[in-house]
N, C-alpha and C positions, 0 to 999 in steps of 0.2 A: 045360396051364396055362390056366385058365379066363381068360377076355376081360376086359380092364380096362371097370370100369362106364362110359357114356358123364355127362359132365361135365354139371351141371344147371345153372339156371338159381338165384341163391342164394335159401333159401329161409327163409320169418322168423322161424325154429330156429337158426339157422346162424352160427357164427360170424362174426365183422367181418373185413374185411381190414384194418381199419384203424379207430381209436376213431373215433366219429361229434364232429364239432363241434357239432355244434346236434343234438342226438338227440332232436328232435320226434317225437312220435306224429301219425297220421296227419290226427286230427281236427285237431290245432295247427296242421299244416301247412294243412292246409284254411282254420282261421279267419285263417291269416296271410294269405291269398292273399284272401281275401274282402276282411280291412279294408283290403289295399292298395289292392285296385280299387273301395272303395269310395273313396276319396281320391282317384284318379285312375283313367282308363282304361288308362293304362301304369304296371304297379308297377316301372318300372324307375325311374320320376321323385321315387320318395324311396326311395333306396339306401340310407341310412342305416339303415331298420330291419332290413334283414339282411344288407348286407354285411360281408365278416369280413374285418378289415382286414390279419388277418395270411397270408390269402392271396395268391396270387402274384396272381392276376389284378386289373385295374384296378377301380374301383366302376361297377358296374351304371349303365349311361348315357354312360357312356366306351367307345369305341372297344376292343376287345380288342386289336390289336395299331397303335400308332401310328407316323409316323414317326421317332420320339422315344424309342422305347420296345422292348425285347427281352425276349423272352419270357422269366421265371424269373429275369431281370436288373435290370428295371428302367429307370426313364430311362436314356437315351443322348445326345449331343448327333450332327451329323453328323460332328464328326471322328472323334470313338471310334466310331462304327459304322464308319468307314472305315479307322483303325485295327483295329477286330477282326475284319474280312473280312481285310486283307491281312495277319494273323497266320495265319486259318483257312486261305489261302491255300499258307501256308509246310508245316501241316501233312498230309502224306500221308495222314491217318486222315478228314480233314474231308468229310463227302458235304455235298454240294450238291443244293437242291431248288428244282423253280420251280414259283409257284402261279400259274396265269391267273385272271384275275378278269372279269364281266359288267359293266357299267356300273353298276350297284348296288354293287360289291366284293364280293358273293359269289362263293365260290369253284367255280370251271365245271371247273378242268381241272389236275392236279396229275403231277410227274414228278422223280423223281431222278438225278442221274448218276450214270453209270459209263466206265471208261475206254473209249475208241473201240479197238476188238479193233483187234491190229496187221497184217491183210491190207484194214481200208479206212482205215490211215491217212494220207490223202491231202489236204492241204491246201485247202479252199475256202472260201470268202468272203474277208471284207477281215481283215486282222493288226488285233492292237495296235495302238492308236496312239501313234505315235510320243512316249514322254516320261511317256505316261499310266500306269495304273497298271495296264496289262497283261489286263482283262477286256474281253472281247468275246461277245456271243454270236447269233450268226448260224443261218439254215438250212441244214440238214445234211443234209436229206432229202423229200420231196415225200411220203413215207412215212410212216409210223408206225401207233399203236395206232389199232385202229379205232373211229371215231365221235369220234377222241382231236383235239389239237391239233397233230399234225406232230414229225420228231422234230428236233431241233436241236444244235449243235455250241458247247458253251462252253468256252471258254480264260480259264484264270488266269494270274497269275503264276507263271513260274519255269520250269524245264526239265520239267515231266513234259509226258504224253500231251494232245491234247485230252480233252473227256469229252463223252460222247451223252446228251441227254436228252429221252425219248420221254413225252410228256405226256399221258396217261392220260385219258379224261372222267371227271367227277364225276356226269352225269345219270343221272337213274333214275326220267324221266317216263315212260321204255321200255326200263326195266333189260333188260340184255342177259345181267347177270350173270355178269361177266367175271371178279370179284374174287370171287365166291362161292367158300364152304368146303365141303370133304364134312361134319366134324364139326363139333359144337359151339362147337369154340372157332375165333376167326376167325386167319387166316394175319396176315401180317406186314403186308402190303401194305396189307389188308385194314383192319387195325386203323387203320395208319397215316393211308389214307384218309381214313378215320370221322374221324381228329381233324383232318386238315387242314380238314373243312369245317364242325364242331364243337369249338371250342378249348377249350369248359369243358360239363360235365355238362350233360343238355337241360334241365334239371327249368328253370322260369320265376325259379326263387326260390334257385338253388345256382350258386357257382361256382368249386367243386374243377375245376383243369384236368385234361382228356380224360385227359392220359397217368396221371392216377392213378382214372380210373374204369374203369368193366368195359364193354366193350363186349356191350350187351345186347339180347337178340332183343325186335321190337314185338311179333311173333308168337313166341310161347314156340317154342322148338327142338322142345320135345314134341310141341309140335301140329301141326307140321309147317312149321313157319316159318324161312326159307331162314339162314343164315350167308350175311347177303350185304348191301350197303352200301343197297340199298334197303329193308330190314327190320333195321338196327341203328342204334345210335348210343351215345356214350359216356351213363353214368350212373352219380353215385358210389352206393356201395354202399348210403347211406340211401335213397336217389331209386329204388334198382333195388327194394330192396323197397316200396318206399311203391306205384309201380305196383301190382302184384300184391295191393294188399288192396281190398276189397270195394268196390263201388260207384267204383274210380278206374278212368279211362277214358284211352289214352294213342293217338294214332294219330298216324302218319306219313303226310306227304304227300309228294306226290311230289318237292318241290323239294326235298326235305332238311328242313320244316319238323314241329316236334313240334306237336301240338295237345294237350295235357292239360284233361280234364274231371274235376270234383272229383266227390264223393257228391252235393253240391248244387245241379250239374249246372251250374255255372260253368268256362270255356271260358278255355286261357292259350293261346299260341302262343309257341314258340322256334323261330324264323329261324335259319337257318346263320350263320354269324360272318360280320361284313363285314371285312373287308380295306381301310384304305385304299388310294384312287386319285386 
């Protein structure tokens, strides 16, 4: 049985995954980005000529995630977010993730739970507090992923297990290339990464959220360009091809920042998502 072909990078033949909202060509996309920055240094300070309101994410110059606010939800106030943690709490199915953040709110350090295997389930740190609504989360270990943030022990409500969460680094000043893929296509983890520290597509001027973009190589996979968090980021499918045509110029740097250079040799930058803190 002959070898399944290895998966490419989509090419501007190819069908969509999904209908384009704004199906700019590439030069439009170009003059849009010019007239914005001719109006301002930052085109994110008039949202209005291309935010698409009927996406999830908030307008361009707003916070991506607020205290206020849940992702693909909407405003919240604190009680309903406190209410819908102690519902997710009840459910068996709910994973739990914690993101560390730098004094800026970018995202440094990222981990999910799983339950504490049953030969170290051994009680430490302080309980519940008494009355309260049953979360705690404490050090669990002096241990963990390397170059990561430690691993830790969180308790919910209710009778299950504790859960362990070993907190992962996000840096790739000195990719270690820990989340690297063999093939093309990036693993779970992987993917998952990418969007905790990019919430919505990189492009300066889009914002389809991560989980409906392609996780796409800076350095084409062809060319020998890693499957790995320091050479990817999400991009929706318009933005993945608009790279790849002539004269567009896209680099990654090392903190997770996108630089896109136009034909015109005009220069945007997308910063990793800030988190508040």
């Amino acid at each position: 049985m002959p070898p399944s072909p290895v998966p490419s990078d989509p090419g501007p033949d190819e069908d969509l995954a999904w209908p384009d909202r704004d199906p700019m060509t590439a030069a439009e996309r170009e003059a849009r980005l010019d007239r914005l920055c001719a109006q301002d240094d930052d085109p994110f300070d008039a949202p209005e000529e291309y935010w698409d309101p009927e996406a999830s994410a908030p307008p361009p110059g707003q916070d991506e995630l607020t205290g206020q606010e849940l992702s693909g939800l909407g405003p919240v106030d604190p009680w309903l977010a406190r209410d819908l943690a102690t519902a997710a709490a009840r459910n068996p199915k709910t994973t739990w993730c914690v993101t560390v953040t730098d004094e800026h709110g970018h995202a440094v350090g990222h981990g999910c739970a799983r339950p504490e295997p049953k030969s170290h389930r051994k009680r430490a740190g302080p309980g519940p507090p008494p009355g309260g609504a049953g979360f705690s989360f404490t050090p669990a270990s002096r241990d963990g992923p390397p170059g990561g943030y430690g691993t830790w022990r969180l308790r919910i409500p209710g009778g299950g297990p504790d859960l362990i969460v070993a907190i992962d680094t996000l840096d790739t000043q000195d990719c270690q290339h820990r989340y690297q893929a063999r093939g093309h296509d990036p693993g779970v983890k992987l993917r998952h990464l990418s969007q905790v520290r990019h919430a919505t597509c990189t492009s300066p001027v889009c914002r389809r959220p991560a989980s409906q973009s392609d996780f796409e190589h800076n350095v084409p996979y062809e060319a020998g360009g890693r499957t790995c968090l320091c050479n990817g980021g999400p991009k929706c499918r318009h933005d993945h091809r608009l790279k790849q045509q002539p004269g567009w110029k896209v680099d990654q740097l090392p903190d997770g920042t996108f630089r896109w250079t136009t034909p015109a040799g005009r220069s945007y930058d997308t910063e990793p998502i800030r988190y508040p803190i």
